[in-house]
DRENPA-3360 file (N, C-alpha, C; in nm, 2 decimals, always signed):
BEGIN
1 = XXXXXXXX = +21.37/+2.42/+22.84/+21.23/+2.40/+22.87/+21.18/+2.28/+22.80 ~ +21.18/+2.25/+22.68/+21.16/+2.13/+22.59/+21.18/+2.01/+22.66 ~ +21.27/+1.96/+22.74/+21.34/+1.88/+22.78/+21.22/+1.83/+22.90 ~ +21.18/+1.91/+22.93/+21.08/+1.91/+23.04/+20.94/+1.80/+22.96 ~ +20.89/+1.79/+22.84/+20.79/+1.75/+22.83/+20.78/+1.61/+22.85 ~ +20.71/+1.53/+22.89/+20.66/+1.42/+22.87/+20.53/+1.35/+22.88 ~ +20.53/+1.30/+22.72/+20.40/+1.25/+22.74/+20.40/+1.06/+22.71 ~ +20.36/+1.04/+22.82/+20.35/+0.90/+22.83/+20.29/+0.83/+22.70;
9 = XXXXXXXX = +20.35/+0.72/+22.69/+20.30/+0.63/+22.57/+20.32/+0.47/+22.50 ~ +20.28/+0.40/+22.46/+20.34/+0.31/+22.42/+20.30/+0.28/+22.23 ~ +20.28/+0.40/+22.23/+20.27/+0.40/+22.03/+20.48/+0.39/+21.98 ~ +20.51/+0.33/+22.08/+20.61/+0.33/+21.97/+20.68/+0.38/+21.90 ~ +20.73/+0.39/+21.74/+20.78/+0.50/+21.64/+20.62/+0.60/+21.66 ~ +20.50/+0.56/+21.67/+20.44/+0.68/+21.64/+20.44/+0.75/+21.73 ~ +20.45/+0.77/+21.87/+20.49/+0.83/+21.95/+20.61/+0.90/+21.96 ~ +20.68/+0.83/+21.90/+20.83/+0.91/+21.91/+20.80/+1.04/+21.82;
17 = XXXXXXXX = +20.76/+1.01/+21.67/+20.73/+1.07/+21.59/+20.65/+1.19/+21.64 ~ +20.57/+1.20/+21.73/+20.47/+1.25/+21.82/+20.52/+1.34/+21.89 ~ +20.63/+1.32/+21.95/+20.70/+1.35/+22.06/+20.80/+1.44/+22.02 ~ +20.87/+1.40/+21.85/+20.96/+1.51/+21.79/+20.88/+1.63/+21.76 ~ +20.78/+1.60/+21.73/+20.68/+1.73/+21.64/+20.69/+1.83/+21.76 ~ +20.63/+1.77/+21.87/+20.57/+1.82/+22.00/+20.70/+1.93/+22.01 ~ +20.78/+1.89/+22.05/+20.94/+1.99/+22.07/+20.93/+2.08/+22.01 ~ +20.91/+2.08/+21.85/+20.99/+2.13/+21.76/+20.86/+2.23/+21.75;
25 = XXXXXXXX = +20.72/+2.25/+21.77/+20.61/+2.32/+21.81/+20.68/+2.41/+21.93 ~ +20.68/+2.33/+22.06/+20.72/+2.39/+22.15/+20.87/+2.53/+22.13 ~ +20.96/+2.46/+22.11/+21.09/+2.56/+22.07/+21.01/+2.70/+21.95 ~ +20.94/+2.69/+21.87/+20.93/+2.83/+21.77/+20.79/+2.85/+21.83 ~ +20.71/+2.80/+21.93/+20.59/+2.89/+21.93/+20.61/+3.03/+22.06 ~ +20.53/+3.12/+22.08/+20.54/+3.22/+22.16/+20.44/+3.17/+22.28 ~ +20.36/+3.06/+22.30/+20.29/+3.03/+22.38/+20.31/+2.94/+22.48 ~ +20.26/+2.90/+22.62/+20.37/+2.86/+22.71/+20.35/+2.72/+22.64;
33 = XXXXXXXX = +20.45/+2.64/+22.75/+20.46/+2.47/+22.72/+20.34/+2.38/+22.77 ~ +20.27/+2.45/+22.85/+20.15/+2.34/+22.89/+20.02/+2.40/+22.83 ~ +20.06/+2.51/+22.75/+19.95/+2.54/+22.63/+19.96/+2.46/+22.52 ~ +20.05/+2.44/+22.48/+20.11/+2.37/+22.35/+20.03/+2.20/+22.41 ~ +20.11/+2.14/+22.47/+20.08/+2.00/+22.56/+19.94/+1.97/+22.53 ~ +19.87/+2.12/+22.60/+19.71/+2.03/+22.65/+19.66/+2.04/+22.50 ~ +19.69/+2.12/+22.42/+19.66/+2.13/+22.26/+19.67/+2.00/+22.20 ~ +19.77/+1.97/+22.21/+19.78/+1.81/+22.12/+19.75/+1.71/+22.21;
41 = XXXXXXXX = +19.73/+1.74/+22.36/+19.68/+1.62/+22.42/+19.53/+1.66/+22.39 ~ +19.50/+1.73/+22.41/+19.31/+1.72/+22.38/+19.30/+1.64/+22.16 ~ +19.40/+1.69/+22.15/+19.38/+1.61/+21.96/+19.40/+1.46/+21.99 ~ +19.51/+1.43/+22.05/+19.51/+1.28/+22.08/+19.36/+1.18/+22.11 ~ +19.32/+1.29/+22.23/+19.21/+1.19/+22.28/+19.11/+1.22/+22.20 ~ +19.09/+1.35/+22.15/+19.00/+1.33/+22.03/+18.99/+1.23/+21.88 ~ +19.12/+1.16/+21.88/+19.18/+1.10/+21.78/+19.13/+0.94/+21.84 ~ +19.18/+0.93/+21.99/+19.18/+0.76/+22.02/+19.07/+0.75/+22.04;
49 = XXXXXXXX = +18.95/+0.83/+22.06/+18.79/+0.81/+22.07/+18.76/+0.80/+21.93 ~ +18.80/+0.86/+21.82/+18.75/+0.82/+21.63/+18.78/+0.74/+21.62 ~ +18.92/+0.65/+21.68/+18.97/+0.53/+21.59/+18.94/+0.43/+21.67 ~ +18.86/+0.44/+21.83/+18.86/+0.31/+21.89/+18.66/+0.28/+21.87 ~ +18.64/+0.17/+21.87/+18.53/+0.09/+21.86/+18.42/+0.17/+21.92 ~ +18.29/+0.18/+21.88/+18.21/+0.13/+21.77/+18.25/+0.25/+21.65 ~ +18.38/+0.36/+21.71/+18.38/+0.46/+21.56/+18.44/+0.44/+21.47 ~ +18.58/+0.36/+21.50/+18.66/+0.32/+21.38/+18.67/+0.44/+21.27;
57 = XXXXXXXX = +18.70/+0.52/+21.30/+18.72/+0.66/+21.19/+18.61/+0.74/+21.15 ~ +18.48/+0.67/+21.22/+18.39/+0.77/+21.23/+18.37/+0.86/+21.35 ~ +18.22/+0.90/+21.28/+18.20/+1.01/+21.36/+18.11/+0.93/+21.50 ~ +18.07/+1.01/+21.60/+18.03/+0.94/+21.71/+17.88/+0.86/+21.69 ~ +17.86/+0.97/+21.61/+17.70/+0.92/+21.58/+17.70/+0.83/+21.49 ~ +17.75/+0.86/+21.35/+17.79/+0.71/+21.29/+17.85/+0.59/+21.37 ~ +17.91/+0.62/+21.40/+17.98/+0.43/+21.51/+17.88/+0.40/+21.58 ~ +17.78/+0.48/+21.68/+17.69/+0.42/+21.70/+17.59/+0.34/+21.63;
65 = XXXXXXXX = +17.52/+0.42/+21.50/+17.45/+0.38/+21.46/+17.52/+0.22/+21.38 ~ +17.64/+0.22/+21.33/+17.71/+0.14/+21.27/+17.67/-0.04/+21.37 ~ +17.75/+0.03/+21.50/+17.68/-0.07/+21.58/+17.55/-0.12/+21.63 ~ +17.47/-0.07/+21.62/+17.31/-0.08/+21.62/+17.31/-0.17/+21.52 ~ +17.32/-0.14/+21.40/+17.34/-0.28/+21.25/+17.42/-0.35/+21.26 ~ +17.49/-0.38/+21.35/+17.60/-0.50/+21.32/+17.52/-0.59/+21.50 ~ +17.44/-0.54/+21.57/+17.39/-0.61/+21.64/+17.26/-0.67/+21.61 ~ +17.17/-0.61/+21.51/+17.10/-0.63/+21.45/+17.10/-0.77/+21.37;
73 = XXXXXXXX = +17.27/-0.76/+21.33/+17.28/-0.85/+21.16/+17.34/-0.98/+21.26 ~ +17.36/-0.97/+21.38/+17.45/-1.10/+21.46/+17.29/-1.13/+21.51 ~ +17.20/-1.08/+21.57/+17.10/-1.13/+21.65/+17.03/-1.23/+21.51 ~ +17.02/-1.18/+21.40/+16.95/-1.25/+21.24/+17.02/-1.38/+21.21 ~ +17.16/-1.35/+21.27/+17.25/-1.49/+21.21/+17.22/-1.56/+21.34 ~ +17.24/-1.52/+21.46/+17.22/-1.65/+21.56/+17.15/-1.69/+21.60 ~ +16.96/-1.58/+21.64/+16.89/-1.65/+21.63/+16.72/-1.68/+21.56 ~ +16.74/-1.83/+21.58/+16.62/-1.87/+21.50/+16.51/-1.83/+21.56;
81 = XXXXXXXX = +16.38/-1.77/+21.50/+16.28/-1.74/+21.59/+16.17/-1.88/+21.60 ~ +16.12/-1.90/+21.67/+16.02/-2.00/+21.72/+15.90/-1.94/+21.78 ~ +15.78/-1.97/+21.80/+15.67/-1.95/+21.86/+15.65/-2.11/+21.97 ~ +15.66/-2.01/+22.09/+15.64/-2.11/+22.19/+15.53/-2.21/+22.20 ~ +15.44/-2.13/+22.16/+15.30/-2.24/+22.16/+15.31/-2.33/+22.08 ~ +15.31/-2.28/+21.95/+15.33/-2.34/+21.82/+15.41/-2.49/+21.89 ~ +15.56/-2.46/+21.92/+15.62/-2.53/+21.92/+15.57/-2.66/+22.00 ~ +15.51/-2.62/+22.11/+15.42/-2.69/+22.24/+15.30/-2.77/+22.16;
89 = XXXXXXXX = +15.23/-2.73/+22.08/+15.14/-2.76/+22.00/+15.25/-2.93/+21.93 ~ +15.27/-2.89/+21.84/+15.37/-2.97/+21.75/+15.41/-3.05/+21.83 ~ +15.47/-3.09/+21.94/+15.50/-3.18/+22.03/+15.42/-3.23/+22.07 ~ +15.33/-3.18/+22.14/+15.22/-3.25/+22.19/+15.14/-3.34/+22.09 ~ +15.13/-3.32/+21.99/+15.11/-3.39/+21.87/+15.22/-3.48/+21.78 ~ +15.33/-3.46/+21.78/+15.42/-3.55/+21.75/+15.41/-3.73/+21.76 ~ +15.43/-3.81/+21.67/+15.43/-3.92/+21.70/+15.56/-3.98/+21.70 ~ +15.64/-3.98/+21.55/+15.77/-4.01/+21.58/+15.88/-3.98/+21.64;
97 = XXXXXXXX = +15.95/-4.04/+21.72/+16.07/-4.02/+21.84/+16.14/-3.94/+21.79 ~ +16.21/-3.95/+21.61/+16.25/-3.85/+21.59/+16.24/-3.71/+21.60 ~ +16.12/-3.68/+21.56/+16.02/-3.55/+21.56/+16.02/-3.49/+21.72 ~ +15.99/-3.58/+21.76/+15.98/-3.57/+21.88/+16.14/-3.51/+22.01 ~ +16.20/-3.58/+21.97/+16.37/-3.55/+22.02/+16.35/-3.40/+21.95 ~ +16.38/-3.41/+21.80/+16.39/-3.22/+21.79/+16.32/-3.15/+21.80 ~ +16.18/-3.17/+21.82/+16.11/-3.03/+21.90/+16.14/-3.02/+22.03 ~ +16.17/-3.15/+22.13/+16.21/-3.12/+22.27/+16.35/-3.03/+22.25;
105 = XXXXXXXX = +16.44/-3.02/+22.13/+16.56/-2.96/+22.17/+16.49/-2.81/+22.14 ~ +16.41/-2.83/+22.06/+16.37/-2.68/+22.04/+16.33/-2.59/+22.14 ~ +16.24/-2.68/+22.26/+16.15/-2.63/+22.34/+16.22/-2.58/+22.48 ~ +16.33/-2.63/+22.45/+16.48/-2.64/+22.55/+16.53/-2.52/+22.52 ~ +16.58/-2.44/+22.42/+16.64/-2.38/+22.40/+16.55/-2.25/+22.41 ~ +16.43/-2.26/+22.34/+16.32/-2.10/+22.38/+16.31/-2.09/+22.51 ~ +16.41/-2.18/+22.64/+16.34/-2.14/+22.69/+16.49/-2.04/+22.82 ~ +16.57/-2.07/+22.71/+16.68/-1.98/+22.76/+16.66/-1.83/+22.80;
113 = XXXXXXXX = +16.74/-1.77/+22.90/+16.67/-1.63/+22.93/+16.78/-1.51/+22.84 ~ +16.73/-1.41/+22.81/+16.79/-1.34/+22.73/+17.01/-1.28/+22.78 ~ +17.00/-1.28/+22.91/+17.15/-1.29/+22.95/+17.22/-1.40/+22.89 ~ +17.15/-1.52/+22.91/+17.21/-1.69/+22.83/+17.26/-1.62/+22.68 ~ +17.15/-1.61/+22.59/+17.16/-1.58/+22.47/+17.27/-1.48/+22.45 ~ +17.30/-1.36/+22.52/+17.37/-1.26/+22.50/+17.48/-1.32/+22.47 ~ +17.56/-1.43/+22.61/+17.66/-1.50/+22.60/+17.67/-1.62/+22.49 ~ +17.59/-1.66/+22.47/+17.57/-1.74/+22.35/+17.63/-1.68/+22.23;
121 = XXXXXXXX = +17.60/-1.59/+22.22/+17.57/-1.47/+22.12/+17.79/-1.46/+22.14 ~ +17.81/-1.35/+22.22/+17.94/-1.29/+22.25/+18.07/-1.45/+22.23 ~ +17.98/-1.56/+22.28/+18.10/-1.70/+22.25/+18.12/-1.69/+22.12 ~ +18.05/-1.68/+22.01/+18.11/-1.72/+21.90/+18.10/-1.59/+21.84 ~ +18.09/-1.49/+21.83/+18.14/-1.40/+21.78/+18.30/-1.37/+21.70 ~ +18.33/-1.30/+21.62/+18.48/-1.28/+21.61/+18.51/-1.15/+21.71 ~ +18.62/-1.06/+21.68/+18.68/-1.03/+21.74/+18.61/-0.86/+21.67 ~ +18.56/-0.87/+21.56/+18.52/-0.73/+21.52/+18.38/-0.73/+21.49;
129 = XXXXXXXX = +18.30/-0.84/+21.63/+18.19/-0.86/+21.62/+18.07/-0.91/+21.51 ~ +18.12/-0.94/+21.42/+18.07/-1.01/+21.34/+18.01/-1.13/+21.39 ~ +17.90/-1.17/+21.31/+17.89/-1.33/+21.41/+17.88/-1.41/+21.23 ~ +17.96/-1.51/+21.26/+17.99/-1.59/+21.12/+17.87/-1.65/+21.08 ~ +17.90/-1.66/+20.94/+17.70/-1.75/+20.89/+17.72/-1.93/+20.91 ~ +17.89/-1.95/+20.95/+17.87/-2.09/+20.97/+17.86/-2.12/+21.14 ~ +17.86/-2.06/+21.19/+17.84/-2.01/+21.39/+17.75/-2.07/+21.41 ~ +17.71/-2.15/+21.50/+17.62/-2.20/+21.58/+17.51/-2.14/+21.59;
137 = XXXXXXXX = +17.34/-2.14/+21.58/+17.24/-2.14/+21.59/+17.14/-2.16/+21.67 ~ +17.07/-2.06/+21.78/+17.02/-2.07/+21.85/+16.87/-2.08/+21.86 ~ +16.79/-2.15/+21.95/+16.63/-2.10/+21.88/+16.57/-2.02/+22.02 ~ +16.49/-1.92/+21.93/+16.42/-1.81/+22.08/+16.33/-1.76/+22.00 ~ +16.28/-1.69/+22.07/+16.12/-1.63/+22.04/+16.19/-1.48/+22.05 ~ +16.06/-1.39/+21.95/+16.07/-1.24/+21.92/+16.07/-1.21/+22.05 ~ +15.98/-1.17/+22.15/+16.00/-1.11/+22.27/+16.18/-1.09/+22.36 ~ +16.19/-1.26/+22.36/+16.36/-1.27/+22.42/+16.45/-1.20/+22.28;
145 = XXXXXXXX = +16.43/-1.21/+22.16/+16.51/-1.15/+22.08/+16.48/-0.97/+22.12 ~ +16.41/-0.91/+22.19/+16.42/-0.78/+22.14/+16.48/-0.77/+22.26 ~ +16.48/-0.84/+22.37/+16.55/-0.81/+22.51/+16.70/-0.86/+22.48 ~ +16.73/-0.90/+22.41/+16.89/-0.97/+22.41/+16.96/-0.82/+22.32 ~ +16.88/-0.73/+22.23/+16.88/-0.66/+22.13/+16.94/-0.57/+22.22 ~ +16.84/-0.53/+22.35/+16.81/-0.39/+22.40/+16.93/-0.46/+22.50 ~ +16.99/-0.53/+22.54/+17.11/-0.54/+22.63/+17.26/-0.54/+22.56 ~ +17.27/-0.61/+22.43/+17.36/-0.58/+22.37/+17.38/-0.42/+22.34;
153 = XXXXXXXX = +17.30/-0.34/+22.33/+17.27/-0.19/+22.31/+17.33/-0.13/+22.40 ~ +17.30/-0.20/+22.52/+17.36/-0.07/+22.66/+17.51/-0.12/+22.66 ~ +17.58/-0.22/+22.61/+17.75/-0.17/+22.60/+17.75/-0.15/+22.47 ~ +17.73/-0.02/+22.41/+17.81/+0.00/+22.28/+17.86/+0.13/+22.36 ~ +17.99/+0.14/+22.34/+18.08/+0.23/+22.37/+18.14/+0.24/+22.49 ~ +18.13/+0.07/+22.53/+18.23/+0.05/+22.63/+18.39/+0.06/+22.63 ~ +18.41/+0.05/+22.55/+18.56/+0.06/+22.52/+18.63/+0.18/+22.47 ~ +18.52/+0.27/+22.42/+18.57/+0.44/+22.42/+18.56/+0.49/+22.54;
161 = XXXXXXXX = +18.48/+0.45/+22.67/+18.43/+0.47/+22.78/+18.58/+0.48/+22.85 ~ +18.66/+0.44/+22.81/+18.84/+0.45/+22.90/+18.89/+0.56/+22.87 ~ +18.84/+0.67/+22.78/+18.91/+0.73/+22.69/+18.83/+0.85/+22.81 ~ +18.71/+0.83/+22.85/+18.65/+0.94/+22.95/+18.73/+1.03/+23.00 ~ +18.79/+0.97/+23.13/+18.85/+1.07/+23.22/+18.94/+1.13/+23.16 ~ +19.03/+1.11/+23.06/+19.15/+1.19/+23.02/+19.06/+1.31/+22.93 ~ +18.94/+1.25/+22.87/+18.88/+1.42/+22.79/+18.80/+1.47/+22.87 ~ +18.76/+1.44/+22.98/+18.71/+1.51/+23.11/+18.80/+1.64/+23.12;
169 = XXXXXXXX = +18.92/+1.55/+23.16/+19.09/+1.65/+23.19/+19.08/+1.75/+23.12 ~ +19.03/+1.68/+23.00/+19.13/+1.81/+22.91/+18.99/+1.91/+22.80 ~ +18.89/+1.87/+22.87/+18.79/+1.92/+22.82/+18.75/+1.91/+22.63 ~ +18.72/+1.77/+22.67/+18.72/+1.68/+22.53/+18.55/+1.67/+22.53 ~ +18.50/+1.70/+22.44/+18.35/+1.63/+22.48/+18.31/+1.50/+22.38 ~ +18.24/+1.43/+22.50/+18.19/+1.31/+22.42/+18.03/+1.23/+22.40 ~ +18.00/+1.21/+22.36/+17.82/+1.16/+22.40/+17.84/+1.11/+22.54 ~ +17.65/+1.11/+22.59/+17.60/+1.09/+22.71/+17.63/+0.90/+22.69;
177 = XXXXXXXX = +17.58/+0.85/+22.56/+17.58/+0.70/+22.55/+17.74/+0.63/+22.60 ~ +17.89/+0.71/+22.58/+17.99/+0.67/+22.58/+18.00/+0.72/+22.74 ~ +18.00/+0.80/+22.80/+18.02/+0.84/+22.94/+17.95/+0.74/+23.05 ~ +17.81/+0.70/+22.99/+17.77/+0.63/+23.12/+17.81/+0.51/+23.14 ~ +17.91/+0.45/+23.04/+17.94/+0.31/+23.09/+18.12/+0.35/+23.14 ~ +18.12/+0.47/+23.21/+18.29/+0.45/+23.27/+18.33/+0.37/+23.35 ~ +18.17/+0.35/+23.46/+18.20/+0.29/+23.57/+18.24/+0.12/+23.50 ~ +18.19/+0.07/+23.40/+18.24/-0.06/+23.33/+18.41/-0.07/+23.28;
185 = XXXXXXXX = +18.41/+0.05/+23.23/+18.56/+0.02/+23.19/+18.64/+0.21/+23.23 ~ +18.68/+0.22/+23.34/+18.74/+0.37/+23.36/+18.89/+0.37/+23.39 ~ +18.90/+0.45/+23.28/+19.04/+0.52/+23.23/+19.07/+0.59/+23.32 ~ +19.23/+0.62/+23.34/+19.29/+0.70/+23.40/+19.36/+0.84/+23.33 ~ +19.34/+0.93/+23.41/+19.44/+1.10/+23.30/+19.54/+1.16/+23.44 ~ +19.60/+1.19/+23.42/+19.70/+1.28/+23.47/+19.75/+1.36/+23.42 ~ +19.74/+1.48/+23.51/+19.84/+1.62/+23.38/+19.89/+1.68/+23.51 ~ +20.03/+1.65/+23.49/+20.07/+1.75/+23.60/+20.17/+1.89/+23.58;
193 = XXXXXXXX = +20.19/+2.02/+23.64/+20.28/+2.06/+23.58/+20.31/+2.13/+23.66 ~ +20.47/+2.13/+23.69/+20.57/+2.15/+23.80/+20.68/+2.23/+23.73 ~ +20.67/+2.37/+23.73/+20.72/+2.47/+23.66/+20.81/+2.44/+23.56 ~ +20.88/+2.40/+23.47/+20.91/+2.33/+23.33/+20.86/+2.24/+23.26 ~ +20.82/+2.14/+23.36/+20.79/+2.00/+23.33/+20.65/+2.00/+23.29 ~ +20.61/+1.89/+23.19/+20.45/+1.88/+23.20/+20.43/+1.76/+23.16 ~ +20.40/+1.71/+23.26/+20.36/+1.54/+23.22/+20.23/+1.51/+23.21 ~ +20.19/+1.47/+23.10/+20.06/+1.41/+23.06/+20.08/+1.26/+23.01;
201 = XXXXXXXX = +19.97/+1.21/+23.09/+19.93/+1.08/+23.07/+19.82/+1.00/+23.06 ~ +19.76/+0.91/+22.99/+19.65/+0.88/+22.96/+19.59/+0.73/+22.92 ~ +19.57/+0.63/+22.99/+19.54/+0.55/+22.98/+19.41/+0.48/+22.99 ~ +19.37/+0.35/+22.89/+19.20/+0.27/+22.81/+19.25/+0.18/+22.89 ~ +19.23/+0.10/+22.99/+19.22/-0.02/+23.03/+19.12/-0.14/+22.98 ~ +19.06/-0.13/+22.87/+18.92/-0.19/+22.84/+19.01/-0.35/+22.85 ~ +18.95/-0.42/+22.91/+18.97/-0.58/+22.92/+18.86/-0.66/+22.86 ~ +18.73/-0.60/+22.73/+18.67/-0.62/+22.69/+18.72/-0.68/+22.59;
209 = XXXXXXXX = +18.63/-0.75/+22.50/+18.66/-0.81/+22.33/+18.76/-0.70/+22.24 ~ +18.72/-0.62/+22.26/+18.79/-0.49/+22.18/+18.89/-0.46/+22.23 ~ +18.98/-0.55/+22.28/+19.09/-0.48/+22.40/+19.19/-0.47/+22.28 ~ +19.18/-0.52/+22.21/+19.30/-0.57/+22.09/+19.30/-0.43/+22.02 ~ +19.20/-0.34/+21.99/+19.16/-0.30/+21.91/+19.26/-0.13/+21.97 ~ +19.29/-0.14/+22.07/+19.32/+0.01/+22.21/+19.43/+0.08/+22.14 ~ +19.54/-0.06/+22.09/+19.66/-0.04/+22.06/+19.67/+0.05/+21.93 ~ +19.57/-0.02/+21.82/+19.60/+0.04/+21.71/+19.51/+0.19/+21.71;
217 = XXXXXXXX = +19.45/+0.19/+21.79/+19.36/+0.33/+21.76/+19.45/+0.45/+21.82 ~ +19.50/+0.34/+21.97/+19.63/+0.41/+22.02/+19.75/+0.52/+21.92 ~ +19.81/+0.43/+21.84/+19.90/+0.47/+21.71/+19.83/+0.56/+21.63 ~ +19.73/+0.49/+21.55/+19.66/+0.59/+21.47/+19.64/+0.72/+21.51 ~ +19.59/+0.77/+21.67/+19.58/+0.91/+21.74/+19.74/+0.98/+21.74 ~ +19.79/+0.91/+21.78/+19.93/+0.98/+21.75/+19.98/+0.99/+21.61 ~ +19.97/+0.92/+21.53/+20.01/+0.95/+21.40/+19.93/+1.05/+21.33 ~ +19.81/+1.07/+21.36/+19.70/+1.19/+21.30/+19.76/+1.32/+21.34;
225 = XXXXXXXX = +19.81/+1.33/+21.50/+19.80/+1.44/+21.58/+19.94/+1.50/+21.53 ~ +20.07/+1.41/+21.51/+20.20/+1.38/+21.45/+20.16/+1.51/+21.34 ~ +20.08/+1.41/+21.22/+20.11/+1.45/+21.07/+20.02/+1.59/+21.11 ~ +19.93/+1.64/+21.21/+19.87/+1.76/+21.19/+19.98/+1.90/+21.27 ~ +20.09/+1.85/+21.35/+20.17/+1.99/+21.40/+20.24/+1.94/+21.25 ~ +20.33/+1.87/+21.23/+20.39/+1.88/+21.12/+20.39/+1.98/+20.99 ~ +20.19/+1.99/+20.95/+20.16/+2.04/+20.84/+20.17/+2.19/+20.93 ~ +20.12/+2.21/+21.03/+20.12/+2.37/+21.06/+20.27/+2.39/+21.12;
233 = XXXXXXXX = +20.37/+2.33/+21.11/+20.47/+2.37/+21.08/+20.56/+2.35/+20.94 ~ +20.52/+2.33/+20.85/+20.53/+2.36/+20.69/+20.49/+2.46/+20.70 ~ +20.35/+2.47/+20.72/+20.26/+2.62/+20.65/+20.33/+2.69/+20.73 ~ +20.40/+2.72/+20.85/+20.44/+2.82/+20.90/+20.58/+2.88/+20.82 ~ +20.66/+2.77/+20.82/+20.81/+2.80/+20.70/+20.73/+2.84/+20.55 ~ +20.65/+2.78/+20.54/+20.59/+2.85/+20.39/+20.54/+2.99/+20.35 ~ +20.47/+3.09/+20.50/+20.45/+3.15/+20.49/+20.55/+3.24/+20.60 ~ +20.67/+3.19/+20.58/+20.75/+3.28/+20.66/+20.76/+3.33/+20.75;
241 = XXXXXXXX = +20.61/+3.27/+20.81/+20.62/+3.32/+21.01/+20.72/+3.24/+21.08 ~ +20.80/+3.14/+21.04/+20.87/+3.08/+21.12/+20.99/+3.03/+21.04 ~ +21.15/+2.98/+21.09/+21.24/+3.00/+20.99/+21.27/+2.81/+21.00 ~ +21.28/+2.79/+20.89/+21.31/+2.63/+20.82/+21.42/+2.58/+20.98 ~ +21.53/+2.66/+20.94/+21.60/+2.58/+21.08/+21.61/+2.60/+21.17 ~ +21.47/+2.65/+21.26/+21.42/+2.62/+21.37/+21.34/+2.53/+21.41 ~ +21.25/+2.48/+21.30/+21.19/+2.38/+21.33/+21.24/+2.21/+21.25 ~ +21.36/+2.23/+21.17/+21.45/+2.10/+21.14/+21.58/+2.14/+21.18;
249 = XX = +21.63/+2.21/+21.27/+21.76/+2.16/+21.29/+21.79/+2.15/+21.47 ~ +21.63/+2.08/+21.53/+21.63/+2.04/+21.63/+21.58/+1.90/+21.64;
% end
């Protein structure tokens, strides 16, 4: 029967490691194989949604909020606020060419539209969204700042948004905020099972900034899901519901 499972992956040793446990569950439990399966596949995707971006090992509501303050602290570093008038004022009054040259750059740049800025914004960013304090400097008015604020807002949890359809599958639940951007980045699930066999598979396609980020959350979910049959097969040899070399001498 064991021989039959497969679950797709590219975690590597943590998968493998993932994949020994999975067996060695399967062989001493009394429950069927695609009970066992959707059990650790629903822990998986509950695992690659904590460790992938905005949650990073939080909880949902924390990563969001997390991200709300790190768009807040990038919109503070990149941009400068100006008053349009003001600025119009001051030029129109200006005498020296100097003066004059840098309020025209000023009056150039407020008058970018908040999608500009966004991208402005996402160019020089790092990779874990941070925007550097020596990064380039933009000037805009409060209005376009709360609109660049409120667009950066509607992708946070694009990148757990891959992770959708497979906890759809397997009846994973996740926020309303992470579900409505699938159609930006949608994941694929497959669970098939063909009387021994049970193949489950599950793939984040995110081609976003955070794409980097798929792999390790990837590992981490299998390593968590790994170390958690492992412990309830200790406790089982420990409390003698199950015998030592049934679950190590396979």
């Amino acid at each position: 029967m064991t021989d039959g499972i497969r679950v797709t992956t590219n975690a590597g040793e943590f998968g493998a490691r993932f994949n020994r446990y999975l067996q060695r569950s399967i062989a001493i439990t009394r429950r069927t194989t695609q009970e066992v399966v959707e059990e650790q596949a629903r822990g998986l995707v509950r695992n690659a949604f904590k460790y992938t971006p905005p949650m990073a090992g939080r909880t949902f509501a924390a990563g969001y909020r997390a991200s709300k303050k790190a768009i807040r602290n990038s919109l503070r570093k990149a941009l400068v606020i100006r008053n349009e008038a003001t600025v119009a004022r001051q030029l129109d009054r200006a005498r020296r060419a100097a003066r004059r040259e840098q309020l025209e750059i000023v009056s150039r740049e407020l008058e970018a539209s908040p999608s500009a800025l966004v991208q402005f914004i996402k160019q020089h960013q790092k990779p874990d969204k941070r925007y550097p304090d020596s990064a380039p400097k933009h000037f805009s008015t409060v209005a376009k700042r709360a609109q660049v604020e409120a667009l950066l807002e509607r992708t946070i949890g694009v990148t757990a948004a891959g992770w959708c359809k497979a906890a759809t599958r397997l009846r994973v639940i996740f926020p309303e905020w992470v579900g409505r951007l699938q159609s930006k980045n949608p994941g694929t699930a497959a669970l098939r099972v063909s009387g021994n066999i049970v193949a489950f598979r599950a793939r984040n396609p995110n081609k976003h900034t955070d794409s980097a980020t798929i792999q390790r959350a990837l590992q981490q979910a299998y390593d968590i899901q790994a170390e958690a049959m492992r412990r309830r097969l200790v406790s089982g040899i420990a409390a003698r519901a199950i015998r030592r070399g049934d679950v190590f001498s396979r």
